[in-house]
C-alpha positions in Angstrom: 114.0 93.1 39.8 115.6 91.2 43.0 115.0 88.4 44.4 114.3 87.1 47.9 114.4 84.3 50.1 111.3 83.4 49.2 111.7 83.2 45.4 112.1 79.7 44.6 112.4 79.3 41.2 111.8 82.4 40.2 114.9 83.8 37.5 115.3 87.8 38.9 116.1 89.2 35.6 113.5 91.9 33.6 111.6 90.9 31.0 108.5 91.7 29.9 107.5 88.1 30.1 108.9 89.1 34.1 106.5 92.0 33.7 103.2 90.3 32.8 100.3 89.9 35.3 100.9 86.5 36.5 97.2 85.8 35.4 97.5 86.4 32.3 100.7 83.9 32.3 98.9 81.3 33.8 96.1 81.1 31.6 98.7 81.2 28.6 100.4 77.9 30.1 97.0 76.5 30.3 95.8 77.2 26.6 99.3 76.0 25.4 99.3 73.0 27.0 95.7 71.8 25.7 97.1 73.3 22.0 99.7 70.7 22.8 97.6 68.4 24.0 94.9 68.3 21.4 97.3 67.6 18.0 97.4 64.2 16.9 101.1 62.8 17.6 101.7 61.8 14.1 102.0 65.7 13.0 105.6 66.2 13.4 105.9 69.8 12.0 103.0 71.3 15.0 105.4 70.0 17.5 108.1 71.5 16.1 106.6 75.3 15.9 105.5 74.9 19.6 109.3 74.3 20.0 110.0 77.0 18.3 107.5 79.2 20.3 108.8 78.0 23.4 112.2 78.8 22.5 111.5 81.8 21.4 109.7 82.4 25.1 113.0 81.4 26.9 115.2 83.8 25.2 112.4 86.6 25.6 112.1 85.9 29.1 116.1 86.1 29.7 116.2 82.7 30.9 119.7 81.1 30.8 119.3 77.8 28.5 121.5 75.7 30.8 118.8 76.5 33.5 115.9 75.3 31.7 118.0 72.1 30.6 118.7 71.5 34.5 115.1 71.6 35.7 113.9 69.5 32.5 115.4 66.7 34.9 112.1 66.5 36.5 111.1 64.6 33.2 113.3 61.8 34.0 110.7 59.6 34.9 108.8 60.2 32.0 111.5 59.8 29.5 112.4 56.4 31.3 108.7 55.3 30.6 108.7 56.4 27.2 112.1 55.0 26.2 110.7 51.1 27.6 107.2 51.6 25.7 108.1 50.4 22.7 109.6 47.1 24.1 106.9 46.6 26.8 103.5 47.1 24.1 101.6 44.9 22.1 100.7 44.8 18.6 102.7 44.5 15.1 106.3 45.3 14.9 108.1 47.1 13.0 112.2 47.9 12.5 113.8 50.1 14.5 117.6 50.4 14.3 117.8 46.7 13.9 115.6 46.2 17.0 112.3 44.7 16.5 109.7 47.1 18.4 106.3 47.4 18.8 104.3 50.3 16.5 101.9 51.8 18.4 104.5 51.3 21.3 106.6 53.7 19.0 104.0 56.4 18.0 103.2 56.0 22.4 106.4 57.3 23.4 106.6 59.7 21.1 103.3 61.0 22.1 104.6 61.2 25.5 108.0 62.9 24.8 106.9 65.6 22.4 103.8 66.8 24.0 105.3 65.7 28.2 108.5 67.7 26.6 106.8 70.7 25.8 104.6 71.2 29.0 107.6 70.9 31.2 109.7 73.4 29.7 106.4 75.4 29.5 106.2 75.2 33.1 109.5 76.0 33.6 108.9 79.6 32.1 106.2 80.2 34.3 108.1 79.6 37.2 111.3 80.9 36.7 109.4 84.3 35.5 106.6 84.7 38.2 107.4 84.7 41.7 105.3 82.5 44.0 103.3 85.1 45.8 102.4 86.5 42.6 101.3 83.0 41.2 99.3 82.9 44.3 98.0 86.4 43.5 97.3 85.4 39.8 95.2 82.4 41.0 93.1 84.5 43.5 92.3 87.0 40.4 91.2 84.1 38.4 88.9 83.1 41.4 90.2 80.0 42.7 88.4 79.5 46.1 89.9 81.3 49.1 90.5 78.4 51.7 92.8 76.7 48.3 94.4 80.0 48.5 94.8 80.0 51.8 96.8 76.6 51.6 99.1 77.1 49.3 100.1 80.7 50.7 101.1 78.6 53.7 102.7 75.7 52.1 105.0 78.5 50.4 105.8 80.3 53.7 106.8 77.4 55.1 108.2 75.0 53.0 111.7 76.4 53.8 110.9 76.4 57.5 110.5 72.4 57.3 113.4 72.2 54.8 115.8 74.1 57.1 114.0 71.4 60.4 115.2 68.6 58.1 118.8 70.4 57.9 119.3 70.4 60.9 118.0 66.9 61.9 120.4 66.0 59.3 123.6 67.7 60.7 122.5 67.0 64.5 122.5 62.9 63.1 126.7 62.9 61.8 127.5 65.4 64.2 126.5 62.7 66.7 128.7 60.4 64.6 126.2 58.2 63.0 127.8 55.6 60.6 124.7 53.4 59.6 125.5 52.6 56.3 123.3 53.3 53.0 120.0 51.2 54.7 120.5 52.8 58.2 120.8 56.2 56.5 117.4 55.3 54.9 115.7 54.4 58.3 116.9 57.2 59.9 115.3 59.3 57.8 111.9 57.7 57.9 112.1 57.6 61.5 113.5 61.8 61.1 110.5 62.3 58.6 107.7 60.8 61.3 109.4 63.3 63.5 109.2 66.0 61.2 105.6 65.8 60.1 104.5 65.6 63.9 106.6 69.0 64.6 105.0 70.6 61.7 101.6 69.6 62.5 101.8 70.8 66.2 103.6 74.1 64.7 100.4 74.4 62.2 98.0 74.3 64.8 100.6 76.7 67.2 100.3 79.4 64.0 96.3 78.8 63.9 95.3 79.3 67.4 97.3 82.8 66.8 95.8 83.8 64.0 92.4 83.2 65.8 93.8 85.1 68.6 94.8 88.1 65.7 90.7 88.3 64.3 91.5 85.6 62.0 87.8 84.8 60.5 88.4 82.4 58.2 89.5 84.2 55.3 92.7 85.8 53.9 93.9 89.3 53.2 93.5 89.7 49.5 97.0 89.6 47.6 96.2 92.0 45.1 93.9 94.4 43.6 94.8 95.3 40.0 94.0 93.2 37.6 95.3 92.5 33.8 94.8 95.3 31.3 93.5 94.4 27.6 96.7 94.9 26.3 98.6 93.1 28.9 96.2 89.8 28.0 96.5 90.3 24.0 100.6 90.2 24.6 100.6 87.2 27.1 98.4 85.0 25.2 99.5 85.5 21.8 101.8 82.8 21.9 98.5 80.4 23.4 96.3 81.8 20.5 99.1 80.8 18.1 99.7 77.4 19.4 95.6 77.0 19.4 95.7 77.7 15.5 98.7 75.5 15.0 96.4 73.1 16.7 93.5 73.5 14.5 95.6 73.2 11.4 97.4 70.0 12.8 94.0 68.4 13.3 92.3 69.4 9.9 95.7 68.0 8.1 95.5 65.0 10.1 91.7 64.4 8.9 
């Protein structure tokens, strides 16, 4: 398996994770994520064994553990929010490290880093094993409407097309010797960004009036035609079927 240009954040290793419809993987990240979702924060162990599942998905799926640790950055936010919870709520307060805090602001961001935690890296399997063509593919099989379809397939093509534009706006501005500081960098690329979104509008409309020219009707050519076999579903959702039941047993303890 070898990637492209147009891989994003795809891993190109084999796996069989790598080899799975991609479906059947996105169905999986959906049933885990409402497992995840569904247990009551105060039962520890569940969260624990979806770590361990999702763990056990990384190393299966070849991924390299100091690139799943670099694109759990896009959590930052989130861990941020979670960390000033228990300062920022209301309601009785308990002892924490010799910090008075608030309880349910405790048991709140610890609801939002276990279960925000486990989605992301989650995510992060899906998309470093499935390319984004074959995401789009997968979403087509599972029916999501065409004109959708038809969006994202372009956003894809062309998201590097408008990153490289903003490259080169960039290196045309300090080639030209531009010294404006931190604030004039930062108005110089809103002003670059109004720019950019009018190029890439009048280059949207450039690519539709050829594709009406082409026979375009209104409807893509379909990505794919096979579909998932019985065996190929019962092996990608395992993992979602055990998290589910993990999820049942989480709730019925915490009754």
């Amino acid at each position: 398996m070898t990637a492209s240009a147009g891989d994003g954040l795809l891993v190109a290793v084999d796996s069989r994770i790598h080899r799975l419809p991609a479906q059947v993987k996105i169905v999986a990240l959906f049933l885990f994520v409402l497992a995840v979702v569904a247990t009551p924060a105060a039962v520890v162990w569940a969260f624990a064994l979806y770590a361990v599942l999702l763990v056990g998905c990384v190393v299966l799926a070849k991924l390299p553990p100091a690139t799943v640790m670099r694109r759990m950055a896009v959590e930052t936010p989130f861990i941020v929010f979670a960390l000033l919870l228990p300062f920022v709520a209301t309601g009785p307060q308990i002892e924490v490290l010799g910090l008075s805090v608030s309880e349910s602001g405790v048991f709140g961001a610890w609801n939002v880093l276990a279960k925000g935690t486990l989605g992301v890296v989650a995510a992060i399997v899906l998309s470093a094993t499935t390319a984004p063509r074959e995401l789009l593919a997968g979403l087509e099989r599972l029916r999501l409407p065409s004109t959708l379809i038809a969006i994202l397939s372009f956003m894809v093509r062309y998201l590097s097309v408008v990153s490289d534009d903003l490259h080169r706006m960039r290196i045309a501005r300090e080639s030209r010797g531009y010294t404006g500081g931190r604030a004039g960098h930062l108005k110089a690329v809103a002003a670059g960004v109004g720019a950019l979104f009018v190029r890439s509008f009048e280059r949207g409309e450039r690519v539709h009036l050829a594709m009406q020219a082409r026979g375009y009707t209104g409807r893509m050519p379909q990505l794919t035609h096979s579909g998932a076999t019985r065996n190929q579903w019962l092996e990608g959702l395992a993992i979602s079927l055990t998290a589910f039941a993990i999820a049942v047993a989480a709730r019925v303890v915490g009754l």
